[in-house]
C-alpha positions as CSV (number, residue, x, y, z in Angstrom):
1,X,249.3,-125.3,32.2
2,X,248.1,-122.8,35.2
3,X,247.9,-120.3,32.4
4,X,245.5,-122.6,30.8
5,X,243.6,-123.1,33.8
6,X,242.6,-119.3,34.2
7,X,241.8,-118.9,31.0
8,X,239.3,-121.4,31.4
9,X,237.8,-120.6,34.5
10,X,237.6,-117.0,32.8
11,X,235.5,-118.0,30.1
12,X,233.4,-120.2,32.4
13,X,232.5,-117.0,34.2
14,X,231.8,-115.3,30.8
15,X,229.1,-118.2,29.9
16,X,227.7,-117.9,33.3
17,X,227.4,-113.7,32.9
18,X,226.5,-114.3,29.5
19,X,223.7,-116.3,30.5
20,X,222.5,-113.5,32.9
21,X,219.3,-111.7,31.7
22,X,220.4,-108.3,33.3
23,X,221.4,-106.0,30.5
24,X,224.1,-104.1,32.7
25,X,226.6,-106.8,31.9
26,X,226.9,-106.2,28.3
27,X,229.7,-103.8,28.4
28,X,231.6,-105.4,31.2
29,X,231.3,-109.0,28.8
30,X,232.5,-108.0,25.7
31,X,236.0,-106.0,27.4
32,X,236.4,-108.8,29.0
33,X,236.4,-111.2,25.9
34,X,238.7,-108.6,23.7
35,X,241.4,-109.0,26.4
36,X,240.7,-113.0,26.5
37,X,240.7,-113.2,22.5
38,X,244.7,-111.8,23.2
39,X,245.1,-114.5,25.2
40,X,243.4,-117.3,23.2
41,X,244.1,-116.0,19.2
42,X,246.9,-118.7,18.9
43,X,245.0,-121.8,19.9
44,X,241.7,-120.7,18.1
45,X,240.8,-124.0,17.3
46,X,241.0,-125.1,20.9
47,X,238.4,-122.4,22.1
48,X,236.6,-122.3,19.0
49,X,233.5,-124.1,21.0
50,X,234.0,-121.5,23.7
51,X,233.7,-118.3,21.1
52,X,230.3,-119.9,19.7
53,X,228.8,-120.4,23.0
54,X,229.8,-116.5,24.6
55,X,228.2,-115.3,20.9
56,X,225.1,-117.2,21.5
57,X,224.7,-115.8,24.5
58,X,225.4,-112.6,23.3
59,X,222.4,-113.2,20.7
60,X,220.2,-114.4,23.0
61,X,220.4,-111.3,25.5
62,X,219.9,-109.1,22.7
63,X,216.8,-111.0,21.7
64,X,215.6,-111.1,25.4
65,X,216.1,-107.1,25.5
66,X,214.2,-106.6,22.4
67,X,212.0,-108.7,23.5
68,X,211.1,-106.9,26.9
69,X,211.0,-103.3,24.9
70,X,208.4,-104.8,22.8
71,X,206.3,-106.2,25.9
72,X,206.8,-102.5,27.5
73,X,205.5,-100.3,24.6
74,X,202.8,-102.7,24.1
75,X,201.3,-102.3,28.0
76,X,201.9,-98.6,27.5
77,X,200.4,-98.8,24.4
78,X,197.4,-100.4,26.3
79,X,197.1,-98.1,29.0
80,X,196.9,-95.1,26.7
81,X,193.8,-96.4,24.9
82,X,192.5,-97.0,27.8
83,X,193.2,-93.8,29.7
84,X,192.0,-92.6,26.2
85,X,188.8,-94.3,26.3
86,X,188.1,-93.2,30.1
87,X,188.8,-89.7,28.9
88,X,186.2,-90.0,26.0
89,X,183.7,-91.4,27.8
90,X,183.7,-88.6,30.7
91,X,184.3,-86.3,28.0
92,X,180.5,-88.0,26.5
93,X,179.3,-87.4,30.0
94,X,180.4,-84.0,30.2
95,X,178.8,-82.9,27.3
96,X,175.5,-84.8,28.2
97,X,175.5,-82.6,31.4
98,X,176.8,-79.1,29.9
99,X,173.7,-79.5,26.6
100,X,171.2,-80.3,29.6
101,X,172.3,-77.5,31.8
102,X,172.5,-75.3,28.9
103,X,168.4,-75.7,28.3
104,X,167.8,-74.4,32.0
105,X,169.4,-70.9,30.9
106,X,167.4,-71.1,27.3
107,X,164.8,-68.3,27.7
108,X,162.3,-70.4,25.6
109,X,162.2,-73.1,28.8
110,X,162.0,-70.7,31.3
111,X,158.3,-69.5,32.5
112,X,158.0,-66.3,33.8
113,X,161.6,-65.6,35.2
114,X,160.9,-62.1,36.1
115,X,164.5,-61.3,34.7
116,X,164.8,-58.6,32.2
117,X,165.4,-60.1,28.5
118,X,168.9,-58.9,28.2
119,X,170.1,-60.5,31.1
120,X,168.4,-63.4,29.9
121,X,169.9,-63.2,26.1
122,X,173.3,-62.8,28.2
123,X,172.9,-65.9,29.9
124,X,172.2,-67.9,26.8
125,X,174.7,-66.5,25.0
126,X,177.1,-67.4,27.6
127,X,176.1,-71.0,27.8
128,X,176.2,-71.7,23.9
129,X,179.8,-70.4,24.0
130,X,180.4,-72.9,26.6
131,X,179.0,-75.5,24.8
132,X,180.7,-75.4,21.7
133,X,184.0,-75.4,23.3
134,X,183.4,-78.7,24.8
135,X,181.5,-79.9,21.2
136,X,184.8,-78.9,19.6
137,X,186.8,-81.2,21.7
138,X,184.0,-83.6,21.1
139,X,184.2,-83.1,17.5
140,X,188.0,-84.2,17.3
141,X,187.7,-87.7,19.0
142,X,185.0,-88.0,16.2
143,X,187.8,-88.1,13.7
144,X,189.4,-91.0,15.7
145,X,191.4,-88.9,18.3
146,X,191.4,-89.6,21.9
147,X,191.3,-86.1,24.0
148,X,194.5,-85.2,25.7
149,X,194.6,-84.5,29.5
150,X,194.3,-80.5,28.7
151,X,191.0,-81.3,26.6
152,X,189.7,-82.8,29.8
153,X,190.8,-80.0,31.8
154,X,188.8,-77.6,29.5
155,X,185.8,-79.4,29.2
156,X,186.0,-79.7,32.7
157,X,186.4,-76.3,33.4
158,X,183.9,-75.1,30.5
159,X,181.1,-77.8,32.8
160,X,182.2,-75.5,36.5
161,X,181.1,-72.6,35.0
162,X,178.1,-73.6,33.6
163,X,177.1,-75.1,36.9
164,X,177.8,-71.7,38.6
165,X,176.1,-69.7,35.6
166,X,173.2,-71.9,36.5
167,X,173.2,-71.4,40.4
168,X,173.8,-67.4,39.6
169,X,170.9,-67.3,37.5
170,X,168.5,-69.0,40.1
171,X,169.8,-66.7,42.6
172,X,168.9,-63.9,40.2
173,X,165.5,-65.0,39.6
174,X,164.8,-66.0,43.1
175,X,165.9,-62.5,44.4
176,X,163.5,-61.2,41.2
177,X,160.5,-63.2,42.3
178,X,161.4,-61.9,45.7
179,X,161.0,-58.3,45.2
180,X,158.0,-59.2,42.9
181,X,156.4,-61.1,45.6
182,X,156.8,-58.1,47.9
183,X,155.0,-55.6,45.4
184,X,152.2,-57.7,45.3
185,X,152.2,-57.9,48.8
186,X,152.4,-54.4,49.0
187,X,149.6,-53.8,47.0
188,X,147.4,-56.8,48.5
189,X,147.8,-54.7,51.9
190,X,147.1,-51.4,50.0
191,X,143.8,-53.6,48.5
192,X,142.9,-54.7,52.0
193,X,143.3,-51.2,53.2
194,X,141.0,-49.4,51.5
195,X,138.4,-52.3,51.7
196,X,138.0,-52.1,55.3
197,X,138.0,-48.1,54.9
198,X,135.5,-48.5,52.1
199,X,133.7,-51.7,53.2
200,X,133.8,-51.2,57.2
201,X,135.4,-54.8,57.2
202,X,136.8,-54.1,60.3
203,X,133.7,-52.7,61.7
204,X,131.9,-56.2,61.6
205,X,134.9,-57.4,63.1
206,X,135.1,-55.2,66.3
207,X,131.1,-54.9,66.5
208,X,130.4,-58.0,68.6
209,X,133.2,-57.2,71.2
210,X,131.8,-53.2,71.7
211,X,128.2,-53.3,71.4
212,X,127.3,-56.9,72.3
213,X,127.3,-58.5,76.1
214,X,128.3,-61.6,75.2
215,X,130.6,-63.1,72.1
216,X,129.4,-66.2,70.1
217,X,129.9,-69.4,71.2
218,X,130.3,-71.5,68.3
219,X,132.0,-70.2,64.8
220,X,130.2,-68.1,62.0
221,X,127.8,-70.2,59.4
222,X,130.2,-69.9,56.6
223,X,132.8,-71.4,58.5
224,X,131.4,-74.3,59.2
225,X,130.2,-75.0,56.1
226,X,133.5,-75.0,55.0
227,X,134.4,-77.0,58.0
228,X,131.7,-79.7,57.1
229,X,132.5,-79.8,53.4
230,X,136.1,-80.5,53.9
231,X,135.5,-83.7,56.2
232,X,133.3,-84.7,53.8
233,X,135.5,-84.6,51.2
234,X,137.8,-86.5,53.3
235,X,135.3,-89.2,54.1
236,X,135.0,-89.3,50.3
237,X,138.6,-90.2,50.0
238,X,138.9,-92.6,52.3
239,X,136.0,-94.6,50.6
240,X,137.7,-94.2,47.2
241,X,140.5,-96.3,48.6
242,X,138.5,-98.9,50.6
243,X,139.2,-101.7,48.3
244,X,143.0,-101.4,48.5
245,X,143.3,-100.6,52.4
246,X,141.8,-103.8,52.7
247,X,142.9,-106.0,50.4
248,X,143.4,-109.7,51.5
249,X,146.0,-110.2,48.3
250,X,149.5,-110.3,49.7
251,X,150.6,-108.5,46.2
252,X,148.0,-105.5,46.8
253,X,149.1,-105.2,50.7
254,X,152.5,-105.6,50.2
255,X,152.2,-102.3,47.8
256,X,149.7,-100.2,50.0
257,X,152.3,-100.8,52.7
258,X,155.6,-99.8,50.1
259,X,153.2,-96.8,48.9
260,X,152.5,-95.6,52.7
261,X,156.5,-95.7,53.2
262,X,156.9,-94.0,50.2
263,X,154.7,-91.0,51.3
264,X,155.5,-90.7,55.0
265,X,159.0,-91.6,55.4
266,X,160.3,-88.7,53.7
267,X,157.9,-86.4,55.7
268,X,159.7,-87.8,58.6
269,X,162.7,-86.5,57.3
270,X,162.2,-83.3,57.1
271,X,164.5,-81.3,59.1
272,X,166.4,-77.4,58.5
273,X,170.0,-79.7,57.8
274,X,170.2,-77.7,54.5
275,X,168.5,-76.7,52.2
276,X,169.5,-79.2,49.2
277,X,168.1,-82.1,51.6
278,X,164.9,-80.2,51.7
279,X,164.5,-79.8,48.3
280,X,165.6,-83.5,47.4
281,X,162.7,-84.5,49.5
282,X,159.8,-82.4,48.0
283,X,161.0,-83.1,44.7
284,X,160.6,-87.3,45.8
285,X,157.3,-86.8,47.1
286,X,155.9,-84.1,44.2
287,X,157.4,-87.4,41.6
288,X,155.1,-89.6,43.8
289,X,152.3,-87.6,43.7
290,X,153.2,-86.8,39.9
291,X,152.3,-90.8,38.9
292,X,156.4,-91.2,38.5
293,X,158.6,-94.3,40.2
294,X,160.7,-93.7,43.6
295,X,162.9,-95.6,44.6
296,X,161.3,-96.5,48.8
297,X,163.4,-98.9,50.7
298,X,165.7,-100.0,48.0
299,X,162.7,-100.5,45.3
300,X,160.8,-98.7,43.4
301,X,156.9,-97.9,43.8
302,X,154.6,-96.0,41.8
303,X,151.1,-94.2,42.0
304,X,150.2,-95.6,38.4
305,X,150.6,-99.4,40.2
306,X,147.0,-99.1,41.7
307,X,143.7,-97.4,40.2
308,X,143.5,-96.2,44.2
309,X,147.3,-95.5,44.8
310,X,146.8,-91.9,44.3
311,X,143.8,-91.0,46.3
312,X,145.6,-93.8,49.3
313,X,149.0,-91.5,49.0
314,X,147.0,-88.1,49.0
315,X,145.1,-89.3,52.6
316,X,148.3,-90.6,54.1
317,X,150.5,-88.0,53.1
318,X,148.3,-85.1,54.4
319,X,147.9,-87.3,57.6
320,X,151.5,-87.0,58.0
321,X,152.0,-83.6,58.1
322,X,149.7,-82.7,60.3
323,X,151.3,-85.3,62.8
324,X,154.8,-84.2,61.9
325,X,153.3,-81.4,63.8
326,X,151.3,-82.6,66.4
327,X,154.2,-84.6,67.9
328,X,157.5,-82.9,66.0
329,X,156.6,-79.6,66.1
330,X,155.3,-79.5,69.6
331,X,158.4,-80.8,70.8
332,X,160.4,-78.7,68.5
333,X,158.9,-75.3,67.7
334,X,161.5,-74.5,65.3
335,X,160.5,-77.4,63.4
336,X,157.1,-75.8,62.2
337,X,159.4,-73.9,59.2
338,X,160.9,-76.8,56.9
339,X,157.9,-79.2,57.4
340,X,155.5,-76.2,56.6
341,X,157.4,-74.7,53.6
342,X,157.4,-78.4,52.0
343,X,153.3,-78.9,53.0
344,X,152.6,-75.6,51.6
345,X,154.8,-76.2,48.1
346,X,152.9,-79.5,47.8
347,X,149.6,-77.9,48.5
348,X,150.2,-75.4,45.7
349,X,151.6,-78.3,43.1
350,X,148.6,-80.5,44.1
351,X,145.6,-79.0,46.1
352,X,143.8,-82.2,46.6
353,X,146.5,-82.8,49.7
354,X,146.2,-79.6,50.6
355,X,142.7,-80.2,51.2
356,X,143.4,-82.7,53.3
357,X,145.9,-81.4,55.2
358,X,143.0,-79.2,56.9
359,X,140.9,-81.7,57.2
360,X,143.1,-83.5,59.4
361,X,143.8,-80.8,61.3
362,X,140.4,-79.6,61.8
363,X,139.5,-83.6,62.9
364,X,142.6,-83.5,65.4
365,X,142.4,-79.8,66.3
366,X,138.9,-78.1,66.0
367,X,140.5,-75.0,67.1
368,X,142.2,-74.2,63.8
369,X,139.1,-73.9,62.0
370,X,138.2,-71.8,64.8
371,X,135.1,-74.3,66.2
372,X,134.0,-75.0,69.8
373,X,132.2,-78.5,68.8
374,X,128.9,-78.3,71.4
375,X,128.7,-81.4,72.9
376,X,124.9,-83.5,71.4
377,X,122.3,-85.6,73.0
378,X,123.5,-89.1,73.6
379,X,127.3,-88.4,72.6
380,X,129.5,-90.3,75.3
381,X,132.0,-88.0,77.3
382,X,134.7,-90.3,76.1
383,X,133.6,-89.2,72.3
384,X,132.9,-86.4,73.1
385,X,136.4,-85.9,74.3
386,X,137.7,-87.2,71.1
387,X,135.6,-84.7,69.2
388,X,137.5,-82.3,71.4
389,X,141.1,-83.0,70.5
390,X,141.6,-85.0,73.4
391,X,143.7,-88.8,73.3
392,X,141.5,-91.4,75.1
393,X,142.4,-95.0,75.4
394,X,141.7,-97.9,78.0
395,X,143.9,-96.3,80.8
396,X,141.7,-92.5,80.4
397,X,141.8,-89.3,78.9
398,X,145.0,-87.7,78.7
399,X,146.6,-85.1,80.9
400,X,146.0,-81.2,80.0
401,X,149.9,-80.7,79.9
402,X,150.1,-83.0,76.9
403,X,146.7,-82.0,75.2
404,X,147.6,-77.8,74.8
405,X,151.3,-79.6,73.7
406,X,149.9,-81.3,70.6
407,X,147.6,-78.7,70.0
408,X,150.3,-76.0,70.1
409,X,152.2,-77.9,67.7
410,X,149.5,-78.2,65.2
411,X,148.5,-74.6,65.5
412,X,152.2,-73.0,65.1
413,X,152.5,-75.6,61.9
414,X,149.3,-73.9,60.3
415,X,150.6,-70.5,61.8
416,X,153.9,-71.6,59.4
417,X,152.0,-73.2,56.4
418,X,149.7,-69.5,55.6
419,X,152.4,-67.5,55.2
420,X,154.8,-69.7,53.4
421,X,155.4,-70.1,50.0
422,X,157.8,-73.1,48.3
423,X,161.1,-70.9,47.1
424,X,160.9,-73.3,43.3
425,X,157.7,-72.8,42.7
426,X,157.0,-71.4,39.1
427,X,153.4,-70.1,40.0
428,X,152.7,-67.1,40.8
429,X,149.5,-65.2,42.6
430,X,148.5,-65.5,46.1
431,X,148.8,-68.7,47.6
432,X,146.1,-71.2,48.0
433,X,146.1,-70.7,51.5
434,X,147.5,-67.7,52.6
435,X,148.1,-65.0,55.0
436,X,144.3,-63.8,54.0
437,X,142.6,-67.1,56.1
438,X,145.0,-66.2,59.5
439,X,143.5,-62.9,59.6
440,X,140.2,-64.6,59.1
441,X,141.1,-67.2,62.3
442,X,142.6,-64.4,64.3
443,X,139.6,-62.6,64.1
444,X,136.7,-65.3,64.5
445,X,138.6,-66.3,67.5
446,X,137.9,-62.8,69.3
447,X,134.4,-63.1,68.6
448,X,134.2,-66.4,70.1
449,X,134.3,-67.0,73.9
450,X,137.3,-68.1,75.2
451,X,138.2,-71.0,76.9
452,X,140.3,-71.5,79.9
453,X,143.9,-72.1,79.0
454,X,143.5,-73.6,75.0
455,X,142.8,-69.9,73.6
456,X,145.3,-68.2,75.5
457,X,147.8,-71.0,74.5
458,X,146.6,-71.2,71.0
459,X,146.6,-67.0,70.3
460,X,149.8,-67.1,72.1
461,X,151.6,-69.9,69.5
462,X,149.9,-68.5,66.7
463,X,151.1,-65.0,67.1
464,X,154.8,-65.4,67.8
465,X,155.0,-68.0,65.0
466,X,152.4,-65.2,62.2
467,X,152.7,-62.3,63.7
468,X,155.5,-60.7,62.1
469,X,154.0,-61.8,58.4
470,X,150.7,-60.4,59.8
471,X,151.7,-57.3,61.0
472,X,153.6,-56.9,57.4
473,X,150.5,-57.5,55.7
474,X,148.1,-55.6,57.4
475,X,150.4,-52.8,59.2
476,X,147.7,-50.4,60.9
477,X,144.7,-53.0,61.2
478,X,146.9,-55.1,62.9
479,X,147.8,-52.8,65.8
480,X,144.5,-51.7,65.8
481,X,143.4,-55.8,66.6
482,X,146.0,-56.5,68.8
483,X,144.8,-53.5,71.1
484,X,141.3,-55.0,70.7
485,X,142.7,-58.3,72.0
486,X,144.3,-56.6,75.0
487,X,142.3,-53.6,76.0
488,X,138.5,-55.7,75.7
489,X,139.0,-59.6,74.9
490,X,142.3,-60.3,77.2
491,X,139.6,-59.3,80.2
492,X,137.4,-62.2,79.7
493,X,139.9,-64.8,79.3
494,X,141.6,-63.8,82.6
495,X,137.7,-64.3,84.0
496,X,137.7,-68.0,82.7
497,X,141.0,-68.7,83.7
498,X,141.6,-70.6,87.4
499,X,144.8,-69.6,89.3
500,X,146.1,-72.8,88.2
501,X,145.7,-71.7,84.1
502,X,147.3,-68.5,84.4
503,X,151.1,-69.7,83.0
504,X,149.5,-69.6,79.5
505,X,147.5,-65.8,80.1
506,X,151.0,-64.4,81.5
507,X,152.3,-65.7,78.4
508,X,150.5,-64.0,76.4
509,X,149.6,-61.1,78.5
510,X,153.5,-59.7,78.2
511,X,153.4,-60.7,74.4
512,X,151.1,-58.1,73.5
513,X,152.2,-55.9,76.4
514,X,155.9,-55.8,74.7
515,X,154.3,-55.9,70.9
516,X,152.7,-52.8,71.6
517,X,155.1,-50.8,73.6
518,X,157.6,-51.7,70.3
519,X,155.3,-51.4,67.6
520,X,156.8,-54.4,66.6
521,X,156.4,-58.3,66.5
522,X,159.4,-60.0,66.0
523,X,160.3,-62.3,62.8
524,X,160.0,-66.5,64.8
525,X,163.1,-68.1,65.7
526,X,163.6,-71.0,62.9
527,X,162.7,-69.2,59.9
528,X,164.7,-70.4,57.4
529,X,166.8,-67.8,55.3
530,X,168.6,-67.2,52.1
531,X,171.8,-68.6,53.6
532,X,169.7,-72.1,54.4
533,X,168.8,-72.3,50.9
534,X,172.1,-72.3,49.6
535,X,173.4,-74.9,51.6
């Protein structure tokens, strides 16, 4: 009877283990019911109930186990197409990017490189080779194949060297158009050379300062022609955009306002962070200009949205720059390089702005055209201050301090603009506003009279920020005005000049002083360098 009683509590814990879903107990079950059947084999009708139930079990744990293999290699199943399908689609995207890239190192697409034709054929060559490895792995999830992890990590690898084939190229052509650009230098200096020898250029220069008493007091006929014609032009567009600067619609101001953003807020930006930075903001502004969408506080704005748009963006976007240095670069010296090199790449894709650019700084700073504005019958002082360069509001003119600061900032951003030229630029030539019109200020301002502390400031700024590029450019002519400047002119604006003024003339003064012991003018502090292009 106690046998009996084990035998049964036995098999109860068989049913319950049986009953278990963990797969672990399989083995332990069926020794345990090959020692019971010993036990059991002579009253097999008694437990016959009890066999059936332990085999049931038995079946249904092996259906549960199959069961739960076929659930796992149907999720891994799963997650391999989709890993496969990721990997297809970046493998699309690589491809997309490789065959674009590939095009940049094409010679057909390339204007003017400069780069010899087999290092261009070698390029190429190198870039097709790339491309078909990664169309090969293309070509076999074609036939219905998803790429492996090593496809991915070739393709991959195939798409890093393009990239770097494609930044060692544009460091070989920028380094080409570099040594390019310094020939022609060479030989516009050899040019200028011979046509003062041969033309006495520099003989109408000097002859006012040696042979007459007095200089002139207001700048040469040509010049203010061109001085006129320019604020003309910039009356002009101002009118052409009348009717959308003063639009009641809500529509029409609601875009002037997104269109001004669009063209001033980058300007703003500028800054010598990197180079990348600079380059993804005058390509934004060229698109504008260019009639093509940016994106401007989170939507997008065009030139083509507005038969004025264009001429509105031109105005506003030349106004900025010339404020950028009126109040940036005054504060910021170093700040004349970026903001310049982006002004004078815009000027060159789209001289209308560039246009404007001067006229804005001629309105706000008469002395960069050089011009001494005379003051007329009937003009107010207070207009007349204005004509000046001077702020004047309800409270009064402003101070001197802050007048020769904004008009030192202006002066060492045109000192930066003339001899700058954007490094991704595909023309080639002089530029439209080069190092040809400094000489052309430097020397109308020594044959004007000076004034008390603007022209010492203003010679001052624009030699330490161009007079490195000029001395370059013009070598022996340049000494030859810089000892003009201090042996005859430097006299007469020490005459003008109070004991108050003199911060500006000592300034100067030991400029030239050291400039001429060296023989040398050092490069400005802030140019920006091969190093800052790269980042």
């Amino acid at each position: 009877m106690k046998s009996a009683i084990q035998i049964k509590f036995i098999i109860i814990i068989i049913i319950i283990i049986t009953s278990a879903k963990e797969v672990m107990f399989l083995p332990a079950l069926v020794c345990l019911s090959v020692c019971l059947s010993i036990h059991v084999q002579d009253n097999s009708k008694s437990y016959g109930w009890i066999w059936m139930k332990i085999s049931g079990n038995i079946l249904n744990l092996r259906l549960r186990e199959a069961e739960q293999q076929r659930l796992r290699e149907a999720e891994l199943e799963r997650q391999r197409q989709a890993e496969g399908r990721d990997r297809r689609r970046n493998l699309n995207t690589i491809q997309e990017e490789i065959l674009q890239l590939n095009q940049l190192l094409e010679p057909s697409t390339q204007t003017r490189t400069d780069l010899p034709p087999s290092s261009l054929s070698s390029y190429s060559t190198r870039g097709n080779q790339l491309c078909s490895q990664v169309s090969e792995v293309v070509r076999k999830t074609a036939e219905g194949e998803f790429p492996s992890v090593d496809d991915m990590t070739a393709a991959e690898r195939a798409l890093h060297e393009m990239r770097a084939l494609i930044r060692l190229k544009q460091e070989e052509v920028a380094k080409a158009q570099e040594k390019k650009k310094e020939q022609e230098e060479e030989e516009e200096r050899r040019k200028e050379a011979e046509a003062h020898v041969c033309c006495g250029g520099c003989a109408g220069l000097y002859r006012p300062l040696f042979v007459c008493s007095g200089l002139q007091t207001s700048a040469e006929d040509s010049t203010l022609k061109w001085y006129k014609e320019l604020q003309e032009a910039s009356a002009q567009c101002a009118q052409a955009f009348e009717q959308l600067n003063s639009s009641k619609d809500m529509q029409t101001k609601k875009l002037k306002l997104e269109l001004q953003k669009a063209a001033t807020i980058p300007v703003s930006q500028i800054s010598s962070n990197s180079g990348s930075q600079l380059r993804e903001i005058f390509d934004k502004v060229d698109k504008l200009l260019s009639g093509r969408a940016v994106v401007s506080g989170g939507r997008s704005v065009s030139t083509s949205q507005h038969p004025q748009a264009l001429e509105f963006v031109s105005y506003k976007l030349a106004e900025k720059f010339v404020k950028q240095g009126e109040e940036e670069v005054a504060s910021h010296h170093e700040a004349a390089f970026p903001i310049a090199v982006v002004a004078s790449g815009i000027w060159e894709l789209h001289p209308r702005v560039g246009e404007l650019v001067l006229a804005h700084l001629h309105k706000k700073c008469p002395y960069a055209v050089p011009h001494y504005p005379p003051m007329k019958d009937g003009t107010a002082v207070d207009d007349y201050q204005r004509i000046l360069g001077y702020r004047v509001d309800d409270s009064g003119v402003e101070g001197q301090d802050s007048f020769l600061k904004r008009m030192s900032g202006m002066i060492r951003l045109y000192a930066a603009i003339i001899q700058l030229r954007w490094p991704y630029g595909s023309k080639q030539g002089p530029l439209p506003h080069g190092l040809s019109h400094g000489w052309r200020w430097l020397a109308q301002m020594l044959n004007m009279e000076p004034l008390a502390d603007i022209t010492a400031t203003l010679l001052f700024d624009f030699l330490e920020v161009c007079g490195n590029a000029l001395m370059k450019q013009y070598q022996g002519q340049f000494w030859k005005l810089i000892l003009l400047l201090k042996d005859e002119y430097f006299p007469r604006i020490e005459a003008v000049t109070s004991s108050g003024q003199m911060g500006s003339v000592i300034r100067l003064k030991q400029f030239l002083e050291t400039s001429l012991q060296n023989r040398q003018i050092s490069p400005p502090k802030g140019q920006l360098t091969s190093v800052f292009w790269r980042s």
